[in-house]
N, C-alpha and C positions, 0 to 999 in steps of 0.2 A: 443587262439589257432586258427592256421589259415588251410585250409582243410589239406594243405601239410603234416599237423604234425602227421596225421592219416597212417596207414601202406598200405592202400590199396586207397589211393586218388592217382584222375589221376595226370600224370607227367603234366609240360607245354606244353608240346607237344600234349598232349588229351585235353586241353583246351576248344578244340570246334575249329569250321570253320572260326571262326572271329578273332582268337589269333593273325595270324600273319599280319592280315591287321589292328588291334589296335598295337603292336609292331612299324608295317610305321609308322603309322598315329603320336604314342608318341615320334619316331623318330624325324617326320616334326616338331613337336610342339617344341622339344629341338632345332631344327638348324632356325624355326622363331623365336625363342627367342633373343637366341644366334646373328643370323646376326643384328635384330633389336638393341639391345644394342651395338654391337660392331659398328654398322651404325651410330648409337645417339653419341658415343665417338669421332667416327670420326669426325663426322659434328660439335659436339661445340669444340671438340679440337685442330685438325689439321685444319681444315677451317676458325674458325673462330679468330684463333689466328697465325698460321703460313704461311698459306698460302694467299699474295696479287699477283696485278695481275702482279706487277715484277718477283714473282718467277713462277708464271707459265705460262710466257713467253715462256720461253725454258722447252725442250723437257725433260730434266734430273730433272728440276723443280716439272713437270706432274707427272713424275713417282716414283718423291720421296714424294710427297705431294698426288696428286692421285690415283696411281695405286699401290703402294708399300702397303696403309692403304687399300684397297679395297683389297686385294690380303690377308692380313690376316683376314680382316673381313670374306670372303669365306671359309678360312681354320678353320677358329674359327667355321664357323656355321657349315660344313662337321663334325669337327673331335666333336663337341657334338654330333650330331643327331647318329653317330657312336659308339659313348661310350653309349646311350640311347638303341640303339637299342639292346636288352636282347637276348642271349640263350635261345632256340635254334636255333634260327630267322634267327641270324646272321652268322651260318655255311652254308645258304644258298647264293651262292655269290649273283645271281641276287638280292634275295631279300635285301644283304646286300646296297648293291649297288645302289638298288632305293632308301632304307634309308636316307644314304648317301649324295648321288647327284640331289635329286630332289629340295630340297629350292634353292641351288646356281643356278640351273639349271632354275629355275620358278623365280627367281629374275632377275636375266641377262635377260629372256626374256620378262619382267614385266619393267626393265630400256629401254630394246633395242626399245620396244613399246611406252613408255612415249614420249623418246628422238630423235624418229627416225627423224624429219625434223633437227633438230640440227646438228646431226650427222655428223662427220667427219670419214675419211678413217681413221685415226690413233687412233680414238676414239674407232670405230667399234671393230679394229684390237688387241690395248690393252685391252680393254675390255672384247673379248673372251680370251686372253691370261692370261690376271690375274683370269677368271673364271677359266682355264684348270690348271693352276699352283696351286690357291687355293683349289680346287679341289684334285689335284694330293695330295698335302700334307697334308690337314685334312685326307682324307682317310690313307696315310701313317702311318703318327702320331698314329691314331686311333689305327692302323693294329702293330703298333709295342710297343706299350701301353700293349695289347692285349697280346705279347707274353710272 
């Protein structure tokens, strides 16, 4: 039996002060999971089997080999940490939303750091794009799962 099962035990929501900062926290841990796995898939399977440097020559190359797979990695890791993130936590939107968006968000700026002398204007530019896209749509997915 677990407290809940008692008549007079508090809801989730009486939990205590630290309920909904463990909630984020099991969040983040569902969408570092999530990116890091979908990251490892990417890297031995798209990179190291599909993509030479003939194909990512060109620009449509990039984005079907790089930024198309990075773009569902971000959505993969958003729309876990979303499905993680428990009632009643998540009728909270900010709080949902830090849930959410903070691993794609601390990753992109964890690659933008690594790779900054590297870096190209198109690099830069897809980069934030496929973060806002992936983004956009873990969250969606999540949000319409939900209903």
């Amino acid at each position: 039996m677990t407290r809940y099962d008692y008549p007079r035990a508090p809801s989730r929501r009486d939990d205590g002060g630290g309920a909904p900062v463990l909630a984020i926290v099991r969040a983040w841990a569902a969408g570092i999971v999530m990116l890091l796995i979908t990251e490892y898939f990417q890297a031995t399977l798209v990179y190291d089997y599909l993509a030479s440097d003939e194909k990512l020559e060109t620009f449509l190359g990039r984005l079907l080999l790089i930024h198309l797979p990075n773009a569902v990695c971000v959505a993969v890791a958003a729309w876990a940490a979303g499905r993680v993130h428990h009632e009643p936590f998540r009728d909270a939107t900010a709080q949902h939303l830090t849930a959410v968006l903070t691993v794609p968000v601390a990753a992109q700026a964890l690659n933008l750091s690594l790779q900054w002398r590297d870096l190209a204007a198109e690099g830069l530019l897809m980069s934030n794009a496929v973060l806002v896209v992936g983004c956009v749509t873990g969250y969606a997915v999540e949000r319409l799962q939900e209903d």
